[in-house]
N, C-alpha and C positions, 0 to 999 in steps of 0.2 A: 651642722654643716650644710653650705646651698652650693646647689648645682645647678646651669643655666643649659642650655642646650635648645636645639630644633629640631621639630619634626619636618623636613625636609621634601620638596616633588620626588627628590631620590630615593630616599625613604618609600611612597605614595608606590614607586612604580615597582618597589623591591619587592613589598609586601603584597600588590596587586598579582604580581608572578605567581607568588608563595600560594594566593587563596585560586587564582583561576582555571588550575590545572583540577585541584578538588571540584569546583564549582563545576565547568565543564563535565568531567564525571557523574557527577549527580547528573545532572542534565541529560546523561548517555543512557545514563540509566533508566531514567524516566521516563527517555524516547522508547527504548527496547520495550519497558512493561506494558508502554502503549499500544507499541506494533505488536506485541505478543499475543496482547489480547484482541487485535485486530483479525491477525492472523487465525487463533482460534474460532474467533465468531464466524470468519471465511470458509474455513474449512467444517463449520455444522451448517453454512446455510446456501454455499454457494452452489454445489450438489446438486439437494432437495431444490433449489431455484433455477436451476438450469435444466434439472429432468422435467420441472412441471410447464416451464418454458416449450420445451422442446416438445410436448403433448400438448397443448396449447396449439403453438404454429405448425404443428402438423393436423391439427382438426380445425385449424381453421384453411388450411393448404387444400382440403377438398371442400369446404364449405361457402367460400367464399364467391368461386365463379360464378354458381348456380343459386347462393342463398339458399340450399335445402339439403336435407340428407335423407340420399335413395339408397335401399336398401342396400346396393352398390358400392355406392362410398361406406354404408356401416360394417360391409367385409370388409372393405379395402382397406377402413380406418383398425379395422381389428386385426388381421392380419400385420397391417405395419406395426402395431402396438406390440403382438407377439414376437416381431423379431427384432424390435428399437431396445425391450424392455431389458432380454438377458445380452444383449450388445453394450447396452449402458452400463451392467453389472459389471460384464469382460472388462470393458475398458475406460470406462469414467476414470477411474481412479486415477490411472496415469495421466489422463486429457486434464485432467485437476488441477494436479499437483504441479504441470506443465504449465499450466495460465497462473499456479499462485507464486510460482517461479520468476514466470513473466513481470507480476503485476510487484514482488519484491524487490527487483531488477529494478526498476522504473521510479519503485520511491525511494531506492539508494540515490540514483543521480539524482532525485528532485533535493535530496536531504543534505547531498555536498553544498550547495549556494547557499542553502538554508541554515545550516550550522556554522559557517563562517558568519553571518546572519548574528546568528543566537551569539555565538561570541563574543561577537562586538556591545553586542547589550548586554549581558552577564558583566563583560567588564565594565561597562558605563557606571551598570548597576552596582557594582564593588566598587567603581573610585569612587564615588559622591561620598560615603563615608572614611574613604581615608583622608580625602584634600579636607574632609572636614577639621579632620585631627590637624593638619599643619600649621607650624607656628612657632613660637618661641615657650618655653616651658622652665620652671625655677620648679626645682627639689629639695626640700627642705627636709633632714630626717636628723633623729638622736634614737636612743637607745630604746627609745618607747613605742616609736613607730613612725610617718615618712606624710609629707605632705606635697603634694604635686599640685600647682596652677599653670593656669595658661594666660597668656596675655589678651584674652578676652574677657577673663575674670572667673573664669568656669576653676573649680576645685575639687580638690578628690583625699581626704584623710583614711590613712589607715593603718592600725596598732599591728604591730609585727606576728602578734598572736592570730589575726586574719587572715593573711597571709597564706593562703592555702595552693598557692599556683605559682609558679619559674619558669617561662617559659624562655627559650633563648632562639631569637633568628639571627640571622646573617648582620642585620645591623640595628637592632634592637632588642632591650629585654622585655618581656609582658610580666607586669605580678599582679595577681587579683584575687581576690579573697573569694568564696565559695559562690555566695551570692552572686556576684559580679562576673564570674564563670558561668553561670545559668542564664545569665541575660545576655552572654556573648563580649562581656565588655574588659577592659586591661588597662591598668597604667603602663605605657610604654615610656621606656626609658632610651633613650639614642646611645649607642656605644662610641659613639664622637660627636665630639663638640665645635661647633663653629665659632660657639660666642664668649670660650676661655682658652684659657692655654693649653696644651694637648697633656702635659705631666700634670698637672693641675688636678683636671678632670679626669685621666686614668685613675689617679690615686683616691679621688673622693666617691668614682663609680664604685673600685674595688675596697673602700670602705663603705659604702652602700651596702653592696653586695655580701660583704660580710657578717652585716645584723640581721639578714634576713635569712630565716628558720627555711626555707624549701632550698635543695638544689634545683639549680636549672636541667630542663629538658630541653629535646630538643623540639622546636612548632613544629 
């Protein structure tokens, strides 16, 4: 028995839905582990770089007018050392945590433009392979197993014992044998037809759908 059908822009834009909400995901995720690890490295170095900072510009705060250090400024600079040092203990932590507040605040809003941003390219990046698939498609199958072209010449055979995958969307079905599952790839079948009769095609799908050994899940 043959079955003719198209993969459709409609089709393109159902399934682009179906993968972008995942895609995005990943993507969130990715950002988080990034920022996470941001975050930590912040928080072991920014401290240590701020107290030595702030020792720094205060030995150079009496050093600098006069170019030399009299014994004067060596109390003066040790005295202020004595009481910056357990000040910084008291209350660094909070003065920290306050600026790494700050500086989390700041790449939230730079991250909103910017993910609308990413968006848009993740999805570019997913349609180029689905407009790839669009087209006109002839299914050929018997009892042995099912053969799919395209009208570019591109084929795909496979014995029913392969058959290791049923996937069901919204307007298409995936079936692909274990292999073909590992490389990410499916014969997608259209659950309507443009290019037969609509009885025609329900009854040759659901004789399809019948020699084949997996039920469907859901994508």
């Amino acid at each position: 028995m043959e079955l003719h059908y198209s993969i459709t822009p409609a089709h393109t834009e159902a399934r682009l839905a179906e993968k972008l909400p995942q895609a995005m995901l990943e993507h969130d995720r990715q950002q988080a582990r990034i920022m996470a690890g941001v975050a930590r490295w912040q928080k072991r170095l920014l401290g240590p770089l701020l107290f030595v900072l702030c020792l720094i510009g205060g030995t150079l705060a009496l050093y600098v007018p006069e170019r030399r250090f009299t014994p004067e400024k060596i109390i003066a600079l040790v005295i202020c050392g004595l009481i910056f040092i357990p000040l910084w203990w008291r209350y660094s932590g909070r003065w920290l945590n306050h600026l790494q507040a700050l500086a989390a605040a700041r790449q939230a809003r730079r991250r909103a433009p910017l993910r609308e941003l990413n968006q848009r390219l993740i999805a570019a990046r997913l349609r180029a392979p689905l407009k790839a698939a669009e087209g006109a498609y002839s299914l050929s199958f018997d009892e042995q197993g099912f053969t799919l072209s395209n009208a570019r010449g591109g084929k795909s055979n496979l014995a029913w014992t392969q058959v290791s995958q049923l996937q069901e969307s919204a307007d298409c079905y995936a079936l692909a044998s274990a292999e073909m599952a590992r490389k990410g790839l499916a014969c997608r079948i259209a659950k309507h037809s443009d290019l037969m009769p609509v009885e025609t095609y329900q009854q040759g799908l659901q004789a399809f759908l019948s020699q084949c050994p997996v039920a469907p899940s859901a994508n």
